[in-house]
N, C-alpha and C positions, 0 to 999 in steps of 0.2 A: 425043683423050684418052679414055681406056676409063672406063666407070663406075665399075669399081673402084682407080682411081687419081685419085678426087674425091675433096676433102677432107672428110673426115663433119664434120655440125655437132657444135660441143661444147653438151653440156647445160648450161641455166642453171643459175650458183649460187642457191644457196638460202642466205636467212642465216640464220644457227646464232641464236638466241635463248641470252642467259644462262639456267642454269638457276636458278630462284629457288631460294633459300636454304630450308631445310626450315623449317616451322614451330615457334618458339620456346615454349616451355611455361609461360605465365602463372604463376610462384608467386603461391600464397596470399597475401595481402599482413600476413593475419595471421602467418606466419612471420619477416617481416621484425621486425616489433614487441615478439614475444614473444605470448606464453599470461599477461593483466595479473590473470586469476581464478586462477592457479596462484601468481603473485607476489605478490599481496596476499596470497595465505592464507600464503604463506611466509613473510612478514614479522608475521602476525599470531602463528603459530607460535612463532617467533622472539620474539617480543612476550612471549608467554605462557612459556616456557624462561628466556629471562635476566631478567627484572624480578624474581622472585624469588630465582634466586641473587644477584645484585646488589645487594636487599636484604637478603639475609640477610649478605652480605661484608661491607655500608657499619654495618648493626649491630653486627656483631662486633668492629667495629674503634672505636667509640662505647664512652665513659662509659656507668655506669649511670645517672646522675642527668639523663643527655642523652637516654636511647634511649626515653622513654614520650613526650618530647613533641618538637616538630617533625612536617615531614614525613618518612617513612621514607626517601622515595625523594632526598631531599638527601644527598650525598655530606657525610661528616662533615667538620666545621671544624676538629678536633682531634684527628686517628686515634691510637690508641693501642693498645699488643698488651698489657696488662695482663689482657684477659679470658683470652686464650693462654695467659699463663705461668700464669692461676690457675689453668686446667684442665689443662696439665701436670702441676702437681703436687700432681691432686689424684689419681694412680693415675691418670693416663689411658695411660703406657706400660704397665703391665701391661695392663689392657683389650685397648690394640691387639694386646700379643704373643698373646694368649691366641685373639683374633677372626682371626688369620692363623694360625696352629697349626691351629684347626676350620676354615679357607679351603682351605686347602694339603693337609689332610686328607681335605678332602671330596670336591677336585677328584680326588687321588689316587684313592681309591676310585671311586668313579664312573666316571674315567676304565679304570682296570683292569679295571672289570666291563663296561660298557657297549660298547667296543670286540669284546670280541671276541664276547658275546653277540650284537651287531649284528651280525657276520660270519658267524654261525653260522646266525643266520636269513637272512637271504641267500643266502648259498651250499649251506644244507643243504635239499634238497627230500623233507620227510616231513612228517608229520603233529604230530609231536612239536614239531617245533623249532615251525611253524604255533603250535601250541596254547599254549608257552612265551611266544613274540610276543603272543598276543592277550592273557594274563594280564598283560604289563607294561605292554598298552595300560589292562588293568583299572585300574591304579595312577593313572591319570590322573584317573580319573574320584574316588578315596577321597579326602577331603580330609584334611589331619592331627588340626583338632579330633577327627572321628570315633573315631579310635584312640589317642588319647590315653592314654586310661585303661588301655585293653590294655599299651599302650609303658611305661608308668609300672611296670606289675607286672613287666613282663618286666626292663626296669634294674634294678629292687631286687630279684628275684631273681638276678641275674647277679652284682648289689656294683657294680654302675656310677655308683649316685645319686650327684649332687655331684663329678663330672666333667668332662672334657671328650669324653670318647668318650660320655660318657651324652647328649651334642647332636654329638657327629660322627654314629656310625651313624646314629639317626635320619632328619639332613640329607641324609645319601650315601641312603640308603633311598627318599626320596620324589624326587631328583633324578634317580632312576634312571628313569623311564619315559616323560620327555619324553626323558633323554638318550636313549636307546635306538631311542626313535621316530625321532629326528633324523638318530642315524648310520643307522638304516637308509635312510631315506631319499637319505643322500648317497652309503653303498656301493651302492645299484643302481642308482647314475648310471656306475659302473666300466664299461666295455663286456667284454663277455662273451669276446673275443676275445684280450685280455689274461690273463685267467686260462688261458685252454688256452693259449697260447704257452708260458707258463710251466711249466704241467702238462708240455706236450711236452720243455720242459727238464730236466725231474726234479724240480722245486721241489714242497717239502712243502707243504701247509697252514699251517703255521707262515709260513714264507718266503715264502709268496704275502699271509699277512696281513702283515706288519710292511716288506716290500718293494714292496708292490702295491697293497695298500686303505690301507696308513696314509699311503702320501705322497699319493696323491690324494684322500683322504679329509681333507686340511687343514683344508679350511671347516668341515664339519661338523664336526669334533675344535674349533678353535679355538671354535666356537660350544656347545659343550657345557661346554667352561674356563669363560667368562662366567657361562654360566646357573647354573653348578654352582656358581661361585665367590662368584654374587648370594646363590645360596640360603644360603648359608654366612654371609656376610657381614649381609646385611639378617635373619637370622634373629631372632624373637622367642619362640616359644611355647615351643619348645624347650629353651632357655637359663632361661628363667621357671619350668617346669614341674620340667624336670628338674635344675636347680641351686638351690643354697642358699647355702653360702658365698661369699668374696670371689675367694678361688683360683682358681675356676672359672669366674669372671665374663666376659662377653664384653659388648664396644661398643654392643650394641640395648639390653642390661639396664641398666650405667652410663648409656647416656643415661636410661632411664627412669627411674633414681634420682637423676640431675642434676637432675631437674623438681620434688622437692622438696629436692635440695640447694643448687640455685640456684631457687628459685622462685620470686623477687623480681629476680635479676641474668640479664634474660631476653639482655644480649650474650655474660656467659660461657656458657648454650645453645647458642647459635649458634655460638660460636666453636666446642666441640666437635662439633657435627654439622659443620661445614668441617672441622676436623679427623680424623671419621671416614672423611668421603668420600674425600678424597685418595687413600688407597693402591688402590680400588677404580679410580676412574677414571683413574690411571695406568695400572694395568691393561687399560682400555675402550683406552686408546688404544696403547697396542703391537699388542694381536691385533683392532683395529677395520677391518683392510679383511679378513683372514681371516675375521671376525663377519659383517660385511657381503656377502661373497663366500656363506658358506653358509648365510645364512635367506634369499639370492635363488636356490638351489639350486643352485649351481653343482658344486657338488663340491668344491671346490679344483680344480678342472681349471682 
């Protein structure tokens, strides 16, 4: 037999070893649990938010001969809507018509101005537009006591006293430079890319703002309705300064005149501050993830 027709040895197996599993990643054990310093303060939060609307509901709904003594926080034995109907009718519909006219008005303006002023500083790169910007950042900084007295000469020369446009403009006036701050801030979250597509299409200035900055520009719009619509709404000095009669009355001036027209029936009070707020915080909660979407700066995108 030739060498080359001997059987070669076979090499030994080797055994194959499992390979161990890769190494697992300890979580935190504080993730399992929660964050218990972020839920305490949330529930102290919470604490602080409802106990007084709470009280102020369970009073409103309270006698007056009940509401000075006990404890506050006892839900009433005997609720009753008597403080309600007395401040229905005592002119609390006019009030509200009159405080949603100046709401609806103000948001208007502000909105019409504010939008495209925003756009213009944005999109327009000169020194002008720059210097208009920085003037309505000035507005921020003026408070309204200061010019008060200016405002007052300027309505009675106009014929405005004892109005409601004599506290609309005003309102629109100082609402306008946080508005302004805001949408600019949300149109130049727009990406730059978008507008020359559009350029490229033929689309004017016009058509690139109300098809282009305003649909993504949601947040920031819906969050200027709010702000515009608080100033309007919660408005006092205004309303005080530049009104006189009953016609032109708005809901912060009637409550201030309920405190001595109920100065003793402190649940009819209450029942009308619950009754002013309603129509505002309906409002809070239709456009409240729009609100929420753009003071976390999204854009509405």
């Amino acid at each position: 037999m030739s060498h080359d027709t001997l059987p070669r040895p076979r090499p030994a197996k080797t055994e194959e070893r499992p390979t161990p599993p890769p190494p697992q990643r300890r979580r935190k054990h504080w993730t399992k649990r929660g964050n218990p310093v972020s839920g305490l303060g949330s529930v102290v939060w919470l604490a602080i938010v409802v106990v007084p609307i709470y009280a102020m509901l369970s009073a409103s709904l309270t006698s007056q001969d009940k509401a000075l003594t006990g404890n506050p926080l006892n839900p009433p034995t005997s609720p009753t809507l008597d403080n309600y109907n007395t401040v229905l009718n005592s002119g609390f519909g006019h009030l509200l018509s009159n405080t949603a006219i100046v709401a609806v008005a103000v948001v208007a303006i502000v909105l019409g101005l504010s939008v495209p002023i925003a756009y213009v500083a944005v999109r327009t790169r000169n020194r002008w537009s720059g210097l208009a910007f920085r003037l309505f950042l000035l507005g921020v900084a003026i408070p309204a006591q200061a010019v008060v007295v200016p405002l007052y000469l300027l309505i009675a020369k106009l014929n405005l006293y004892d109005s409601l446009l004599a506290v609309i403009l005003p309102t629109a006036a100082f609402a306008m430079p946080v508005s302004v701050l805001v949408l600019v801030g949300t149109l130049r979250d727009v990406s730059e890319e978008l507008y020359e597509a559009m350029a490229l299409d033929g689309a004017s200035p016009q058509r690139m703002l109300f098809q282009l900055a305003v649909p993504l520009a949601k947040g920031g719009i819906s969050t200027v309705v709010i702000f515009a619509a608080l100033q309007a709404w919660n408005g006092f000095l205004f309303p005080l300064i530049f009104t006189q009669s009953d016609g032109p009355r708005v809901l912060t001036l009637g409550l201030f005149n309920y405190v001595s027209q109920f100065g003793v029936n402190i649940p009819a009070l209450l029942a009308s501050v619950v009754l002013s707020g309603i129509p505002i915080f309906a409002v809070y909660l239709v456009a409240r993830r729009a609100l929420i979407g753009g003071l976390m700066g999204v854009g509405g995108k």
